[in-house]
Backbone bond lengths (Angstrom), bond angles and torsions (degrees), N, CA, C in turn:
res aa  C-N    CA-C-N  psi(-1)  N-CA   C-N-CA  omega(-1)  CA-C   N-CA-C  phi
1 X - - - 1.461 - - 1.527 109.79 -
2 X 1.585 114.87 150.91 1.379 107.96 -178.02 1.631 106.20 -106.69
3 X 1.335 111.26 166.10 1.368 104.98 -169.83 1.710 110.73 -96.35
4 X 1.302 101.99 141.17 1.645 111.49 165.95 1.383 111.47 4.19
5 X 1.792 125.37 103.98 1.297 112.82 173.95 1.745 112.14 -92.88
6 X 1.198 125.79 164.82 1.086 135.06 177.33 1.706 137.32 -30.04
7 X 1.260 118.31 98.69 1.669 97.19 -177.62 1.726 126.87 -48.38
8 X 1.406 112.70 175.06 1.181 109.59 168.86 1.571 97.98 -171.24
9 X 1.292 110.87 118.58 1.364 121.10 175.15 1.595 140.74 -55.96
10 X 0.995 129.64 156.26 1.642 118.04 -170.35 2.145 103.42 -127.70
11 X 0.895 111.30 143.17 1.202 132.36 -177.04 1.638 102.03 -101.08
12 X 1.522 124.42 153.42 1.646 129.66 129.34 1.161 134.85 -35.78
13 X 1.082 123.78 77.88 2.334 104.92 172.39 1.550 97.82 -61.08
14 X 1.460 100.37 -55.85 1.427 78.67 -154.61 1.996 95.54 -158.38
15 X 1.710 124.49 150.10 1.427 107.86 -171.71 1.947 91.48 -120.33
16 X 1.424 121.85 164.38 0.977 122.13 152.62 1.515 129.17 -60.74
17 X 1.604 121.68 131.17 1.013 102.02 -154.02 1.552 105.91 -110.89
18 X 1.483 115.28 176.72 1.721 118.23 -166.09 1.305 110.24 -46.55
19 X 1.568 123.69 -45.60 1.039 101.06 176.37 1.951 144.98 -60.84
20 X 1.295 101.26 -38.17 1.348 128.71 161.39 1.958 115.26 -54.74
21 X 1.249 120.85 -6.16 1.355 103.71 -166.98 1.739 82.86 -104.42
22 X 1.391 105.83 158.65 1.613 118.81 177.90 1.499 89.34 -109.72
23 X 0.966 122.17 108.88 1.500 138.94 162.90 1.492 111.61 -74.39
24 X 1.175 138.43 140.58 1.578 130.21 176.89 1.638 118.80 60.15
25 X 1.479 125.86 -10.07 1.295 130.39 174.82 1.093 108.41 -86.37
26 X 1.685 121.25 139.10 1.594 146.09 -173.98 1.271 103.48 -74.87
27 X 1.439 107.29 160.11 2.001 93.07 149.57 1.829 84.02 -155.72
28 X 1.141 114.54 176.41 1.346 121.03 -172.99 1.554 98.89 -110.81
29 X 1.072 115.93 3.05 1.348 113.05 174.17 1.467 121.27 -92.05
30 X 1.450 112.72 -11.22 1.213 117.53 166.24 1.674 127.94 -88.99
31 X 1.294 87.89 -2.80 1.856 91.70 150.88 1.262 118.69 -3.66
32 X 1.631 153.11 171.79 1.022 174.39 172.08 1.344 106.31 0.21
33 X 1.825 105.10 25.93 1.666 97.57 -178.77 1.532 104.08 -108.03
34 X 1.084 108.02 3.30 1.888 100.12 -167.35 1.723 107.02 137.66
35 X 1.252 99.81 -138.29 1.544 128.66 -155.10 1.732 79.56 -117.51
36 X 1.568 117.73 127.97 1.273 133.10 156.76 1.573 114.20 -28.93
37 X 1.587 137.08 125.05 0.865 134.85 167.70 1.732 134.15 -126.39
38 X 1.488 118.05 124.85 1.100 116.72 -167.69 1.928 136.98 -17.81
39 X 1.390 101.76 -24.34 1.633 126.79 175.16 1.354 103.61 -154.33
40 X 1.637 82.60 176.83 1.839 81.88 143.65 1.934 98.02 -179.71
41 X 1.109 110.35 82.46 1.495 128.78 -175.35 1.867 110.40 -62.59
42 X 1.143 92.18 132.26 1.627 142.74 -168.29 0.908 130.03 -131.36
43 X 1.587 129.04 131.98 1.716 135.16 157.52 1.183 110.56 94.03
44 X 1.489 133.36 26.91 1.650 108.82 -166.86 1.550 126.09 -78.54
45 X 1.356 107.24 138.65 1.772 114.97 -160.04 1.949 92.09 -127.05
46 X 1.219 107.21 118.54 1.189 117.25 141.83 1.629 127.35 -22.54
47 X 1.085 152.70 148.42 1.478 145.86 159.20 1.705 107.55 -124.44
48 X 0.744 106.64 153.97 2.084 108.44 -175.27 1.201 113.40 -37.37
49 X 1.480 117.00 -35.85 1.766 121.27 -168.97 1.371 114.50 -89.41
50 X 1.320 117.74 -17.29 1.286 132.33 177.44 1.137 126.92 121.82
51 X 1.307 107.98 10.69 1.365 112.10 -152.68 1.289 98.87 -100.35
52 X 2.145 129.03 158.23 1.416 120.20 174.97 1.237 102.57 -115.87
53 X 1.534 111.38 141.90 1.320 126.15 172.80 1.723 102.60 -109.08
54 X 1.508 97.12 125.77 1.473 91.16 154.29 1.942 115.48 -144.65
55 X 0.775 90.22 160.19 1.681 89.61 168.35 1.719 138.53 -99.53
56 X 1.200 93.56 170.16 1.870 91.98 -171.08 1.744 105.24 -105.23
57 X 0.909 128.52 83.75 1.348 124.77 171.43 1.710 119.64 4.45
58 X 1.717 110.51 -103.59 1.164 128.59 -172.07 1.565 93.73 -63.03
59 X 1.165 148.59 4.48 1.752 112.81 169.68 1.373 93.49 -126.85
60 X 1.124 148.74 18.35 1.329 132.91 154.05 1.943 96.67 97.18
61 X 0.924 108.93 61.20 1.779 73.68 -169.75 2.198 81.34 -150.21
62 X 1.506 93.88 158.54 1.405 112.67 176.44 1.295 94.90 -137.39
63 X 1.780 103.10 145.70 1.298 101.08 -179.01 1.671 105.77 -150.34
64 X 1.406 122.62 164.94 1.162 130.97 -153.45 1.748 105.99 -119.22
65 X 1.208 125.83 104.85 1.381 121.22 -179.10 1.143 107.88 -118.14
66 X 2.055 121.34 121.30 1.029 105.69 -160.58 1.748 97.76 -111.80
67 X 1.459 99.63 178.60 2.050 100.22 -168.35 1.144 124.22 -64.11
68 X 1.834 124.54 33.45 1.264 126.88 125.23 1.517 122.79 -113.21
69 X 1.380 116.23 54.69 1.345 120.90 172.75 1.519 118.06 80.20
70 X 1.469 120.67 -14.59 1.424 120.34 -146.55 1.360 108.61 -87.68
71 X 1.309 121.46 138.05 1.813 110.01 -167.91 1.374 98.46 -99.89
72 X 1.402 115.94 149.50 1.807 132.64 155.97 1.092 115.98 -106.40
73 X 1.186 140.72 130.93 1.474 137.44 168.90 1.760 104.26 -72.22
74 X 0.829 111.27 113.09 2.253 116.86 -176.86 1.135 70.17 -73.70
75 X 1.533 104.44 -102.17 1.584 108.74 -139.86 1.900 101.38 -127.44
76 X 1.518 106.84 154.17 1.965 108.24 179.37 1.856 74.52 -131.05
77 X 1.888 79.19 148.21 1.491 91.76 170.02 1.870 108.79 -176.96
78 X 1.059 116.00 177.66 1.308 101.52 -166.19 1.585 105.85 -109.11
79 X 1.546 73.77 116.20 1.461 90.79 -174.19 1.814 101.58 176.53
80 X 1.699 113.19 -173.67 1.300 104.98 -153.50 2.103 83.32 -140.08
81 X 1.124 102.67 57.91 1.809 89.65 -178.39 1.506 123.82 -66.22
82 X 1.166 100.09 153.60 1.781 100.67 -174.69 1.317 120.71 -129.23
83 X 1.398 97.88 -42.50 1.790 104.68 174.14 1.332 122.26 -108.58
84 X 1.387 138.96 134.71 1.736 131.94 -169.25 2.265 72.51 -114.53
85 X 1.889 81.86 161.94 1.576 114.85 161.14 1.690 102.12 179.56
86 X 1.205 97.93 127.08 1.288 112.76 168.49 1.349 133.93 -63.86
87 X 1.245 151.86 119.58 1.588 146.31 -157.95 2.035 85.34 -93.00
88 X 1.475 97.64 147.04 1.740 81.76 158.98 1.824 112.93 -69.03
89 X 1.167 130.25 -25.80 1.271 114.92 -172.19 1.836 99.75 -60.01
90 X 0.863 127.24 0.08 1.639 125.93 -178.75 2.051 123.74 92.04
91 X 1.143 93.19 0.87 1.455 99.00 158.44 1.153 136.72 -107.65
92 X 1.345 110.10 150.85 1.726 116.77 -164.88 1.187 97.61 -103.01
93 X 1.891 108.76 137.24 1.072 137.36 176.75 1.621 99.19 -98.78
94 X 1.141 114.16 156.34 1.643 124.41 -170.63 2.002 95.52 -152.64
95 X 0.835 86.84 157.07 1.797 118.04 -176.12 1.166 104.11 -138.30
96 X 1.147 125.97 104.64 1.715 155.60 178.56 1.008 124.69 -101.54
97 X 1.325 107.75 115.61 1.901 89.88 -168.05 1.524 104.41 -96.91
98 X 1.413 144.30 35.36 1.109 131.06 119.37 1.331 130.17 -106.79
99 X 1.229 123.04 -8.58 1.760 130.98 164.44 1.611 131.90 -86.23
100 X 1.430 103.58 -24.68 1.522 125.31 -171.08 1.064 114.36 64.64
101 X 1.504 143.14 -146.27 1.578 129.07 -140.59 1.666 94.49 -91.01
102 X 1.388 107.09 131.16 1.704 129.39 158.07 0.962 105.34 -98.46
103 X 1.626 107.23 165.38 1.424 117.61 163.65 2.114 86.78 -139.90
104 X 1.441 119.20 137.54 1.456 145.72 135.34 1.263 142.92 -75.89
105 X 1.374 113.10 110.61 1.480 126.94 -159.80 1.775 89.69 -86.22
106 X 1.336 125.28 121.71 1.468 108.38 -169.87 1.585 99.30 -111.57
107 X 1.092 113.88 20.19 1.093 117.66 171.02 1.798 111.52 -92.65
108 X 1.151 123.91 -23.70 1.171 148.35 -154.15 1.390 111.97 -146.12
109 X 1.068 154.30 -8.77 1.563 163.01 -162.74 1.460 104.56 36.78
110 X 1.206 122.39 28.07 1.506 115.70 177.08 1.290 119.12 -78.87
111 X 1.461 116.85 112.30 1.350 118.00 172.10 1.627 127.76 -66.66
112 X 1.347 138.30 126.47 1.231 111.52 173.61 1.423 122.59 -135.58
113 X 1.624 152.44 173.38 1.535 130.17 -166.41 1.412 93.94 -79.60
114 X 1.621 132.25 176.10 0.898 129.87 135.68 1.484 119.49 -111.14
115 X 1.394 97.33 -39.54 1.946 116.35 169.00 1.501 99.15 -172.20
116 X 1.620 80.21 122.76 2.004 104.66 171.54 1.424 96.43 -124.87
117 X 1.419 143.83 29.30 1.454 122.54 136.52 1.394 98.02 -171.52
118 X 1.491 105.78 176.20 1.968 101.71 -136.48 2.499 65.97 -144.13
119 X 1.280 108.16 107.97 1.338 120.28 139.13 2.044 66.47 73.44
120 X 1.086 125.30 90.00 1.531 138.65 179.71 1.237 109.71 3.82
121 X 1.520 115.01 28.77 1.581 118.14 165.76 1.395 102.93 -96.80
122 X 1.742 94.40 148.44 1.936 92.78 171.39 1.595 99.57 -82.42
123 X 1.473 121.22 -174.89 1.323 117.51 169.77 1.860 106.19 -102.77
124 X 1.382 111.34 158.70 1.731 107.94 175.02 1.604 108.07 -76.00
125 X 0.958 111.80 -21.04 1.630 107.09 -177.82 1.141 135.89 176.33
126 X 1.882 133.71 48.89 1.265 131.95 -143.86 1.668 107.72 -50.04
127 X 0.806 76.23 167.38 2.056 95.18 -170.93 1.275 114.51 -135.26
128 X 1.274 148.60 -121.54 1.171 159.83 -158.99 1.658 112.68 -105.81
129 X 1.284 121.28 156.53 1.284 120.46 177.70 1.912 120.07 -148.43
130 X 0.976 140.57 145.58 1.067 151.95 178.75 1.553 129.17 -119.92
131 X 1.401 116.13 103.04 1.739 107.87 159.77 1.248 135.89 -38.18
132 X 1.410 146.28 114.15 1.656 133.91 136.41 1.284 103.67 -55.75
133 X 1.422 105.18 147.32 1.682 138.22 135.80 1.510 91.77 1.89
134 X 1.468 123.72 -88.60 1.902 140.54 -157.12 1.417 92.99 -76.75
135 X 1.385 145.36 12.42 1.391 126.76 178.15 1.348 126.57 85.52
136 X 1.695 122.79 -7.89 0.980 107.01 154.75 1.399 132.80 -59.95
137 X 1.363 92.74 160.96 1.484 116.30 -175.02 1.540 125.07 -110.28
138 X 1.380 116.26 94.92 2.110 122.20 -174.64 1.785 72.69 -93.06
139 X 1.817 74.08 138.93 1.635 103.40 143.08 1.375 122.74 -164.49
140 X 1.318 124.69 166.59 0.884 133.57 -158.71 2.232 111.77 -94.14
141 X 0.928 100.60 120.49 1.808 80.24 176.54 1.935 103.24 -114.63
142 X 1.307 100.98 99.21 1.725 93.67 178.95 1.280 128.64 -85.23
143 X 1.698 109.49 -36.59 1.502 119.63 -156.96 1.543 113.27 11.22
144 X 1.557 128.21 -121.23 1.279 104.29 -147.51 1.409 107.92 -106.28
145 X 1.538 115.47 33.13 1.326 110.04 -162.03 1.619 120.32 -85.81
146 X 1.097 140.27 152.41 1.445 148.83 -157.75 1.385 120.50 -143.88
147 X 1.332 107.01 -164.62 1.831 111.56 169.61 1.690 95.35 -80.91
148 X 1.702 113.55 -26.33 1.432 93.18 -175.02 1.667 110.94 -77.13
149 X 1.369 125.43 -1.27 1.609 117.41 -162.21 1.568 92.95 -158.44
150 X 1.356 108.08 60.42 1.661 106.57 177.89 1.638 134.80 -56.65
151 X 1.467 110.17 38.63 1.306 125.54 -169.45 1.407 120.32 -89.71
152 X 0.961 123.67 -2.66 1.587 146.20 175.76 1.613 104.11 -47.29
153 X 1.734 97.35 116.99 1.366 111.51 -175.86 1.584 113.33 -110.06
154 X 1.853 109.86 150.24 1.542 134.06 157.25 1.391 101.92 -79.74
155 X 1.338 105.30 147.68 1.623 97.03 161.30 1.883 97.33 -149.34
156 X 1.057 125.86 158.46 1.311 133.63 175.37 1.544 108.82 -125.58
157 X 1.550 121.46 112.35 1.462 133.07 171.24 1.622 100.18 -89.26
158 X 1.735 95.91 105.31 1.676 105.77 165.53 1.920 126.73 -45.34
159 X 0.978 122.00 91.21 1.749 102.26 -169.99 1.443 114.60 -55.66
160 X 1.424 117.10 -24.35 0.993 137.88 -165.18 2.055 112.39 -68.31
161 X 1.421 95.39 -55.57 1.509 115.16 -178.44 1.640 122.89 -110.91
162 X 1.183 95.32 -10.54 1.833 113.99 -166.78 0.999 114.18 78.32
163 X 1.354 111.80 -28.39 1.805 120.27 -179.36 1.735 123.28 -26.90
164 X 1.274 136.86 103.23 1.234 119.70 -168.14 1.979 106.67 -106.65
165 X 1.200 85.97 120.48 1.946 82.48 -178.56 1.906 102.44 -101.43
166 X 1.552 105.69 164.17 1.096 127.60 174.88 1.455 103.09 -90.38
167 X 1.536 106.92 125.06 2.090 107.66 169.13 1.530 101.69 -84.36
168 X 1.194 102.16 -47.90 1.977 99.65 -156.21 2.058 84.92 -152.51
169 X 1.325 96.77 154.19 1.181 96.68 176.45 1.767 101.35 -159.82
170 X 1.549 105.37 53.13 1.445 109.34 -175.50 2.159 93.84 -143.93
171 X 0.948 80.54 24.79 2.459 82.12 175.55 1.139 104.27 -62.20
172 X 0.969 148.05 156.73 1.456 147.41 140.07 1.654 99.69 -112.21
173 X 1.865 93.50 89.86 1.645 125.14 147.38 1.622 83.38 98.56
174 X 1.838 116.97 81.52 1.058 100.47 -174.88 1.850 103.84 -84.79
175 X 1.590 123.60 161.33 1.384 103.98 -160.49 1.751 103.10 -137.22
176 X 1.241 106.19 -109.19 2.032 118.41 170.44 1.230 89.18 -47.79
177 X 1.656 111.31 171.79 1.273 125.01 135.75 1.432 117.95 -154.51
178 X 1.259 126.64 -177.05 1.639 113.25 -166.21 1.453 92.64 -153.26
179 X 1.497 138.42 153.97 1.487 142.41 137.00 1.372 126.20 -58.85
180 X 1.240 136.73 125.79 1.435 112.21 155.20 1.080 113.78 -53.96
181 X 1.567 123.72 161.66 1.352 144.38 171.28 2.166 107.92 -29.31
182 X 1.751 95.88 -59.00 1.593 115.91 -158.44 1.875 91.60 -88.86
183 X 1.538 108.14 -0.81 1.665 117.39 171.83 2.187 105.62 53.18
184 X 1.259 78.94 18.17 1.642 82.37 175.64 1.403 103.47 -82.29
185 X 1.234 138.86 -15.70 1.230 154.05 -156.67 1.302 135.84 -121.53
186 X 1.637 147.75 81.87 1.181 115.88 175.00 1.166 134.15 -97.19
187 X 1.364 130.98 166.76 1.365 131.15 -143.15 1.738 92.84 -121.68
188 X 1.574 143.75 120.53 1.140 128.96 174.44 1.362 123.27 -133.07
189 X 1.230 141.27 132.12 1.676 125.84 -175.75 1.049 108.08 -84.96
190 X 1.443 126.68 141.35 1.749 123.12 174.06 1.632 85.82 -121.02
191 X 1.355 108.47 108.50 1.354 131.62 -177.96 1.001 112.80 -46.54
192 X 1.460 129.49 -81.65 1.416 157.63 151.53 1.312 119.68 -4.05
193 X 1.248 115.80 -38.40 1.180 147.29 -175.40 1.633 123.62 -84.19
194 X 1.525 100.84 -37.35 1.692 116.97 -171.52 1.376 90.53 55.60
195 X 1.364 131.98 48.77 1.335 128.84 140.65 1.618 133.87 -116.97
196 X 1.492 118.32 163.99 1.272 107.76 -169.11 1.578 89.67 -124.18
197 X 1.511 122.62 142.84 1.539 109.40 -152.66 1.832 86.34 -129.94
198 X 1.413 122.03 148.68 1.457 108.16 165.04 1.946 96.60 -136.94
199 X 1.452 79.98 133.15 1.238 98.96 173.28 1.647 129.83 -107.88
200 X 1.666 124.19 104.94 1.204 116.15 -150.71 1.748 105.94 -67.08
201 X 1.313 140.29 156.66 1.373 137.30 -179.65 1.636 105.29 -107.03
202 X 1.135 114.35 125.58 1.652 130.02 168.75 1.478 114.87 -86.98
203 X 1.474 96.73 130.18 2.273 90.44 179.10 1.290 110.17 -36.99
204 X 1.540 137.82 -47.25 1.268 138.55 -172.81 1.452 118.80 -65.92
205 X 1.773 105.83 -14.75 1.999 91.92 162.88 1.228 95.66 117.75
206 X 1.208 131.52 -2.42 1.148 134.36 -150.34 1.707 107.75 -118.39
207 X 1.748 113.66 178.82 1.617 104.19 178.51 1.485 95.67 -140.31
208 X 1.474 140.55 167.06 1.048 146.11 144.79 1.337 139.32 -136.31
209 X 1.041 169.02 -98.64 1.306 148.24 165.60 1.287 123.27 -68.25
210 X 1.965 92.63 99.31 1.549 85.21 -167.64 1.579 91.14 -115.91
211 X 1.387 98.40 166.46 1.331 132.92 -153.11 0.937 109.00 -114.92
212 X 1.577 119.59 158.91 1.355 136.41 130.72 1.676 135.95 -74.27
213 X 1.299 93.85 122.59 1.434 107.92 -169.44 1.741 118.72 -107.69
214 X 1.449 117.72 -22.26 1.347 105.71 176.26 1.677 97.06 -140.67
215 X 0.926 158.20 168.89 1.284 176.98 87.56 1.460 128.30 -63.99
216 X 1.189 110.15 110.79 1.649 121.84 -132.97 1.910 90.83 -124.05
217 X 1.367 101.55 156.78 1.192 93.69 176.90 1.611 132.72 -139.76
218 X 1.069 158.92 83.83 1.628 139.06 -145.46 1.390 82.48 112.79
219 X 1.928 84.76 -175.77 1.604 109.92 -158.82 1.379 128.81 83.25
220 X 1.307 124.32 165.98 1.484 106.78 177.13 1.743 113.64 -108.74
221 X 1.368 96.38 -11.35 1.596 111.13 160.30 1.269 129.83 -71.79
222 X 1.760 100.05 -106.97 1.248 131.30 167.06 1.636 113.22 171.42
223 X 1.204 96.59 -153.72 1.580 98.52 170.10 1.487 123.60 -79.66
224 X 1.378 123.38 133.71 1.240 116.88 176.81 1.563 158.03 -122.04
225 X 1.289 110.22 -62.20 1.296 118.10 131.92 1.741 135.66 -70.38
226 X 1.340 142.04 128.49 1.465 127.18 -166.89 1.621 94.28 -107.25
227 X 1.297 113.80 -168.56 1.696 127.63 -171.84 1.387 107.56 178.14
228 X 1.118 159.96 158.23 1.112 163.32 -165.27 1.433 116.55 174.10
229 X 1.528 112.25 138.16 1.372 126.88 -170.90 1.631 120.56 -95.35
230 X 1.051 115.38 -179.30 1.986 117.88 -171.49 1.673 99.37 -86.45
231 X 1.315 118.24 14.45 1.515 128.73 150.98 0.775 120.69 -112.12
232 X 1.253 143.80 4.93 1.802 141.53 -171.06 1.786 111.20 71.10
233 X 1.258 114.64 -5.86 1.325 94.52 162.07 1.317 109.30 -78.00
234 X 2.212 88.26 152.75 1.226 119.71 -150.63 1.984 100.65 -109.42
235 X 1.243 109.31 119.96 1.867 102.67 178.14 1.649 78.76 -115.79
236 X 1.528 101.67 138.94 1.365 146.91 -172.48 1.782 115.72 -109.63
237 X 1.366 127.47 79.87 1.098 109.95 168.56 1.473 130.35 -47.68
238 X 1.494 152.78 106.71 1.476 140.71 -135.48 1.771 83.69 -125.00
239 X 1.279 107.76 74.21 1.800 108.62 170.21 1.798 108.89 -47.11
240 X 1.202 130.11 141.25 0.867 140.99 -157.64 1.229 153.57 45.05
241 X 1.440 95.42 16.63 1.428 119.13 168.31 1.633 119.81 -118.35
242 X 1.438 94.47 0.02 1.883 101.96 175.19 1.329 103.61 57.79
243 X 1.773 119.94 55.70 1.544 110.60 -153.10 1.406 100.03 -169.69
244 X 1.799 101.70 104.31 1.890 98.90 -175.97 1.641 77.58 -98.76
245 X 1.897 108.69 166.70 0.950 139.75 -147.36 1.621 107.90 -154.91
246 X 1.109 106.72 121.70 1.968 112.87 -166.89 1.594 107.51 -146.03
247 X 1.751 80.88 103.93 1.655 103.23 -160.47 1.810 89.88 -110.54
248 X 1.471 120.71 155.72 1.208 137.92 -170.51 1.500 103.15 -106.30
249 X 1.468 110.71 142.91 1.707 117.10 -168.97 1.659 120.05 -35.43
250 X 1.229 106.05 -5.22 1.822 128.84 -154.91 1.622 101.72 -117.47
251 X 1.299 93.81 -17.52 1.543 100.10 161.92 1.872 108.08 90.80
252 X 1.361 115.53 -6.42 1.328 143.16 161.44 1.850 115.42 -39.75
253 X 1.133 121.88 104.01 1.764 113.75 176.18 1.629 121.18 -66.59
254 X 1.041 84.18 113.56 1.709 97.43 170.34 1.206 118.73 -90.36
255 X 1.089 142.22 -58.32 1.815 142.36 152.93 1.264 112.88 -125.08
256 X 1.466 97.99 173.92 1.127 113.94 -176.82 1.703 90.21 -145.26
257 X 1.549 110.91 118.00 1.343 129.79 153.31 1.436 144.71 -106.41
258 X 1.384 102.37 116.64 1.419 111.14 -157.43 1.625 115.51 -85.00
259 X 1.024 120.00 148.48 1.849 136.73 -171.61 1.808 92.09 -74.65
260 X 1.426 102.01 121.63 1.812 111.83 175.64 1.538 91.98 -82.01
261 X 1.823 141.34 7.00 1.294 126.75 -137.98 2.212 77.39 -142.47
262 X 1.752 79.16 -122.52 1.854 83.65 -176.92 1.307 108.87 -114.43
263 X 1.525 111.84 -148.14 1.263 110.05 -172.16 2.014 138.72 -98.00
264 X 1.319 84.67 5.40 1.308 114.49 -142.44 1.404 95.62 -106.09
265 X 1.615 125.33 37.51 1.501 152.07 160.80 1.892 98.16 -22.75
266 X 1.061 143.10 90.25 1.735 113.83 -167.80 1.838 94.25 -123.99
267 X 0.746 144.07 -45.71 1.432 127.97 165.28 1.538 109.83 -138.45
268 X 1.806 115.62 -175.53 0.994 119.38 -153.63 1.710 99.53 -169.69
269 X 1.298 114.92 150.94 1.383 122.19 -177.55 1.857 110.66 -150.31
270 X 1.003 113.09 147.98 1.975 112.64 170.21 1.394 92.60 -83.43
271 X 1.826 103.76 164.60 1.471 129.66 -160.60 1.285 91.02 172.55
272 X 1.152 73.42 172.75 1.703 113.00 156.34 1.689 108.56 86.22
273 X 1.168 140.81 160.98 1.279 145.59 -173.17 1.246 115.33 -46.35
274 X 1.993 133.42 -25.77 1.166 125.91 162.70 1.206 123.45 -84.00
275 X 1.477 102.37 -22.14 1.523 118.36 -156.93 1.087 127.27 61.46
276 X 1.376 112.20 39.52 1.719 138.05 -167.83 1.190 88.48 -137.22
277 X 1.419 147.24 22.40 1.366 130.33 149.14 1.913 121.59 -108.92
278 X 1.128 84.29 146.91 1.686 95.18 173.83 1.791 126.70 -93.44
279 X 1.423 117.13 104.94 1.129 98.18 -163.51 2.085 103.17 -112.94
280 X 1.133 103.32 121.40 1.458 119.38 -163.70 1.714 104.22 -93.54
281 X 1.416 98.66 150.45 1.321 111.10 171.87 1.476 105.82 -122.31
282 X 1.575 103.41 118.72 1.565 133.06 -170.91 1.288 108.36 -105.44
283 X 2.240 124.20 86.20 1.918 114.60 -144.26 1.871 69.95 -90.08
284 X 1.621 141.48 -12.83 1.392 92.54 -154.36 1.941 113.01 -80.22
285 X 1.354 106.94 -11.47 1.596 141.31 -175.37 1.296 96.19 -94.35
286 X 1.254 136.00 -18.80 2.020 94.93 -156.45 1.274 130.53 67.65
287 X 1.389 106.36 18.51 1.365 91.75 166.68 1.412 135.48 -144.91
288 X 1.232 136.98 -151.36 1.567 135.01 -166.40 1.577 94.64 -130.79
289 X 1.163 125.08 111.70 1.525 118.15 165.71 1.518 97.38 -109.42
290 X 1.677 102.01 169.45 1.143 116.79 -167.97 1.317 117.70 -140.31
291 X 1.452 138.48 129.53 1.695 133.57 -169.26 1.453 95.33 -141.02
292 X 1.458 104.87 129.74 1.667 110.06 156.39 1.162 119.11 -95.69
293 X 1.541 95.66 163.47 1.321 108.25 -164.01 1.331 127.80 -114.04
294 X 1.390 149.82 133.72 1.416 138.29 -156.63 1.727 84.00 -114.96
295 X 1.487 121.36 54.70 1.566 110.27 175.64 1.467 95.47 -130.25
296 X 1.628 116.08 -166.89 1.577 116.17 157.58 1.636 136.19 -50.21
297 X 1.104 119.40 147.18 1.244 128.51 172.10 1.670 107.38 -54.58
298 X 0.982 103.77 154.65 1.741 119.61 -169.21 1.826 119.79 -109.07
299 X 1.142 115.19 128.33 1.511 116.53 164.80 1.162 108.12 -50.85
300 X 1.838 118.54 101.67 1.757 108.74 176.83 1.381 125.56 -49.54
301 X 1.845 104.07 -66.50 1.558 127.11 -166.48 1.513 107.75 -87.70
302 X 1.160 122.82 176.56 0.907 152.28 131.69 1.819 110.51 -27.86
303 X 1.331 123.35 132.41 1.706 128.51 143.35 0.998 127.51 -77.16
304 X 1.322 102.75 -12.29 1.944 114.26 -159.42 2.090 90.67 -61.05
């Protein structure tokens, strides 16, 4: 075991504000999570100008916060988005866990499908998604899967052919995911699990003995959103422990940064003018916290 790595504190960017919260409104997406709650913010992606987009799960909504905190509502629509990534052509792709892959014209708030079922299957619950270099497209499909129903699927959308193949389809609660740097590698959280799983990638599309790479512990979640730097260190959103986590390509802890807010740490992205900052999404608050970093500079955009 390694010993206690270093704290590092987190600041406010920025909170959702009174007007934007649905007070007293349902959503069916909060199923087996509790007591109905005003938001619950997800996915945040950088855009070229600087600006962060992230979305609200249960009300359908994407929103635009620009680098003084200030929120825009882009676009509301029906649907349940979870993960943002930017294409370089300038549209945002979203992972919905009741529609499956979108793409957002943010110029226009036009929502549109990209793929909601894979061989005339629907998906259980898209989740998170990641660019290659060539435009493919990893994502994650979790819906309700666990240690009790370890069926939790990868999937890779060819840009090339459209062709979408299955990597692994045994996660329990597959969630984030990240590229290595050399993209030989993917990086995935199996929530449920408090594990962080890497799966090596073959030219043919394919995965094979994949592994376990982090074994995580506490929280009332698990791990959630991932992020990764132009070194392969790995920051770990740790949902329910109010607790990001910055592990080195070797799998070694480098910090541990704690939520100034609640517990409910759920993803995370680099920014900011060095690109040595971490900017977190805090769903039980509404808000965006923020921690710098004394590590490497970060891949901003998208390759896709």
């Amino acid at each position: 075991m390694f010993a206690l790595p270093s704290e590092l504190s987190t600041s406010v960017f920025a909170e959702l504000p009174a007007e934007f919260r649905n007070h007293g409104r349902t959503a069916d997406w909060f199923f087996g999570r509790g007591p109905n709650a005003d938001s619950f913010l997800e996915g945040p992606a950088f855009d070229q100008m600087g600006n962060l987009w992230v979305c609200d799960i249960p009300f359908g909504r994407i929103f635009k916060i620009d680098r003084q905190g200030r929120f825009e509502l882009a676009a509301e629509y029906d649907g349940e988005p979870n993960g943002l990534q930017f294409h370089r052509d300038g549209s945002l792709y979203i992972t919905d866990h009741r529609r499956g892959l979108m793409r957002l014209d943010p110029a226009t708030g036009k929502v549109e499908t990209v793929l909601n079922r894979v061989r005339r299957e629907g998906f259980k619950g898209t989740n998170d998604l990641v660019f290659a270099s060539n435009g493919d497209i990893y994502f994650t499909d979790q819906g309700q899967t666990g240690l009790q129903d370890p069926s939790g699927r990868v999937f890779r959308l060819n840009a090339a052919t459209g062709h979408t193949d299955m990597l692994v389809d045994c996660v329990p609660s597959p969630n984030g995911l990240v590229l290595t740097a050399d993209e030989k590698t993917l990086i995935v959280a199996a929530t449920r699990a408090n594990q962080i799983w890497r799966l090596p990638l073959h030219p043919d599309g394919s995965t094979t003995k994949v592994s376990l790479f982090l074994q995580l512990q506490g929280g009332l979640t698990g791990p959630d959103g991932l992020a990764i730097d132009a070194e392969d260190n790995l920051a770990i959103a740790h949902c329910g422990l109010g607790t990001v986590w910055l592990f080195s390509r070797l799998g070694e802890p480098l910090y541990r940064i704690r939520s100034c807010r609640g517990l409910q740490t759920t993803n995370l992205c680099y920014g900011g003018e060095s690109g040595r900052s971490l900017f977190i999404t805090e769903s039980e608050t509404g808000t965006i916290l923020k921690a710098d970093l004394p590590v490497a500079g970060q891949r901003l955009f998208s390759h896709a």
